[in-house]
MARTOR-429677 format. One record per residue (C-alpha): residue number from 1; residue in three letters; chain; x, y, z. Coordinates in Angstrom, 3 decimals. Example, Ala and Ser with C-alpha at 12.3 -4.5 7.8 and 13.67 -1.06 7.14 Angstrom:
<nodes>
pos:1 code:ALA unit:A x:12.300 y:-4.500 z:7.800
pos:2 code:SER unit:A x:13.670 y:-1.060 z:7.140
</nodes>
This chain:
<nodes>
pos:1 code:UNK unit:A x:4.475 y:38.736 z:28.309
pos:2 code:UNK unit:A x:7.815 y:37.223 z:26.863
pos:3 code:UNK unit:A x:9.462 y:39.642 z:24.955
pos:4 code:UNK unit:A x:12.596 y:37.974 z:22.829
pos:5 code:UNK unit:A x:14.751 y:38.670 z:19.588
pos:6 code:UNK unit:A x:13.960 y:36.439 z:16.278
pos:7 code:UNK unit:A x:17.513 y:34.541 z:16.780
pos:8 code:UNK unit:A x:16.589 y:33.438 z:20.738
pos:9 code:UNK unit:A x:13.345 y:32.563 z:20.007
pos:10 code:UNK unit:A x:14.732 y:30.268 z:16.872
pos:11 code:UNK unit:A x:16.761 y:28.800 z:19.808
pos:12 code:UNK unit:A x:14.287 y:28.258 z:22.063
pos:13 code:UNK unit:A x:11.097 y:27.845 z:19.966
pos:14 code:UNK unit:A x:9.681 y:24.940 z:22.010
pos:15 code:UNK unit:A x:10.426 y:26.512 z:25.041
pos:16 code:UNK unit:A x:8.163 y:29.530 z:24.122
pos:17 code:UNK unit:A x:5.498 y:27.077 z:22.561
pos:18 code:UNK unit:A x:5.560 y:25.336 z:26.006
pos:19 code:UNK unit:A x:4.763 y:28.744 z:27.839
pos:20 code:UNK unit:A x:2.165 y:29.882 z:25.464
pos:21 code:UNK unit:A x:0.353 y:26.792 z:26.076
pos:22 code:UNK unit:A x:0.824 y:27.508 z:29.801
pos:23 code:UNK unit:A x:-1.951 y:30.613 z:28.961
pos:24 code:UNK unit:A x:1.284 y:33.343 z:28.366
pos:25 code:UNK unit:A x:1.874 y:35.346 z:25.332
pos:26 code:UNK unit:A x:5.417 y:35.756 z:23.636
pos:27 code:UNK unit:A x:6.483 y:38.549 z:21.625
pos:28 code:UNK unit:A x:9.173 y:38.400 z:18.435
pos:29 code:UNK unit:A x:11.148 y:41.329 z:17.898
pos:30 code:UNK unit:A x:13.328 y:41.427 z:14.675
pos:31 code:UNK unit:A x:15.942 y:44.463 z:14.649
pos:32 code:UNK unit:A x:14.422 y:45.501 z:17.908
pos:33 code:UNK unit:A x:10.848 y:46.015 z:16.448
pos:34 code:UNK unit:A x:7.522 y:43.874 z:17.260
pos:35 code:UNK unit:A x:7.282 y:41.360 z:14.512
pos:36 code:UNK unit:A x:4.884 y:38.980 z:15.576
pos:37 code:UNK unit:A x:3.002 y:37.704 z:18.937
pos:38 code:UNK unit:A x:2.527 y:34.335 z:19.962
pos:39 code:UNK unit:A x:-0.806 y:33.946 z:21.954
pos:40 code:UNK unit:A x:-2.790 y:31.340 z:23.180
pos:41 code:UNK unit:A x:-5.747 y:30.862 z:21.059
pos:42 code:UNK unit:A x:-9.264 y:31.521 z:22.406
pos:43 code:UNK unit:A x:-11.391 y:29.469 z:23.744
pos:44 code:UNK unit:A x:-13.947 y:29.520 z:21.131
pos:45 code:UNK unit:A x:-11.034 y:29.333 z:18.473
pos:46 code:UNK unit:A x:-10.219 y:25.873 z:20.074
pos:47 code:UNK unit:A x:-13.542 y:24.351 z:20.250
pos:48 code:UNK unit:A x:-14.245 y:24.827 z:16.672
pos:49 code:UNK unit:A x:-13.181 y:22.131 z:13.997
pos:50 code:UNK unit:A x:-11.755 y:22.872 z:10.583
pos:51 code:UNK unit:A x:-14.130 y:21.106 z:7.806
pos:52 code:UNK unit:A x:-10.809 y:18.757 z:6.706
pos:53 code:UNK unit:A x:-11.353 y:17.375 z:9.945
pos:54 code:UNK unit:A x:-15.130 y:16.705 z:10.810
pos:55 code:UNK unit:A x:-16.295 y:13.386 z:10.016
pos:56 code:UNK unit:A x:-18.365 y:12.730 z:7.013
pos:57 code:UNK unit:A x:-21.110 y:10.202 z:6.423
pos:58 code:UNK unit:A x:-19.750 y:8.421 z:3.278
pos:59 code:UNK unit:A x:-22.304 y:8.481 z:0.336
pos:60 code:UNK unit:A x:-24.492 y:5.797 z:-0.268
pos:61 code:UNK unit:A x:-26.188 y:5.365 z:-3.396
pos:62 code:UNK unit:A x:-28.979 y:2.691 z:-3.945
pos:63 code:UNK unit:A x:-29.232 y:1.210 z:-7.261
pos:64 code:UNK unit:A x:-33.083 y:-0.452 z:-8.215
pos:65 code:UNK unit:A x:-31.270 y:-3.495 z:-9.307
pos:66 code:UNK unit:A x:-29.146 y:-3.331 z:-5.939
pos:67 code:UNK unit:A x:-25.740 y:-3.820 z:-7.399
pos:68 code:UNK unit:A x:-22.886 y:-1.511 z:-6.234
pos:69 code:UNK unit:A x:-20.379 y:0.384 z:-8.053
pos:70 code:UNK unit:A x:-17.868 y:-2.958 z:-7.651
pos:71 code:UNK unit:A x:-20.455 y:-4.876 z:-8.777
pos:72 code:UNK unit:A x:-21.006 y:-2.792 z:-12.091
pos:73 code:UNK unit:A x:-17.370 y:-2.881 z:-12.642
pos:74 code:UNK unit:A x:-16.712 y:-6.491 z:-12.557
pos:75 code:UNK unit:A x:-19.791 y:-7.157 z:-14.535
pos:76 code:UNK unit:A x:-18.445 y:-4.189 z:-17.220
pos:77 code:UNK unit:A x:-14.861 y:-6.042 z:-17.169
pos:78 code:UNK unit:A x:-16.199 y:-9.688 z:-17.687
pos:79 code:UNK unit:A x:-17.763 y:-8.215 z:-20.751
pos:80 code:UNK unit:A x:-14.975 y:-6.453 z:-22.312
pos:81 code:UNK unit:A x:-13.328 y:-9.447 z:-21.789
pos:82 code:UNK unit:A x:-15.406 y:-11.859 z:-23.532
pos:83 code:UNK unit:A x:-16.202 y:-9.517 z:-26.221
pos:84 code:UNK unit:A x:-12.151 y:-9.024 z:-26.779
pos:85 code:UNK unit:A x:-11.770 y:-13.201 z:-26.776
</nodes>
C-alpha cells in the first residue's frame, strides 16, 4: 500500500490512478491522518452495470389504424392549418 499526503497525491493523481489499476491500493493522509483509500474495485463491483447504462428496448406502441405518433402529428397540424385558413 501507497501511503501519501493530500498535496503529493494532487501532484501525482494519475500516477496513483495508474497503480491502483495495477491491483495496489493508495492511501490519502491529510494533516498526517488517513483520509481516504483508493482501492481497486472488486471484481463483482466491475462486472455489474449501472441502469443509465444498460440498453433499453425502445417502446413500441401499435395503433389499430397503424399510424405512428409522426403520423398523428402531421395529420393534427394539416388540420389546424386548414381550419386557421
Amino acid at each position: 500500500m501507497h501511503t501519501l499526503s493530500l498535496s503529493e497525491f494532487r501532484a501525482n493523481a494519475s500516477a496513483m490512478l495508474d497503480l491502483v489499476e495495477q491491483g495496489q491500493s493508495v492511501r490519502i493522509l491529510r494533516h498526517g491522518k488517513a483520509v481516504a483509500e483508493l482501492v481497486p474495485p472488486s471484481a463483482e463491483a466491475s462486472a455489474r452495470v449501472p441502469s443509465w447504462k444498460r440498453e433499453i428496448e425502445p417502446l413500441r406502441i401499435v395503433r389499430p389504424d397503424g399510424k405512428t405518433g409522426a403520423q398523428l402529428m402531421v395529420q393534427e397540424r394539416l388540420q389546424e392549418d386548414r381550419g386557421s385558413a
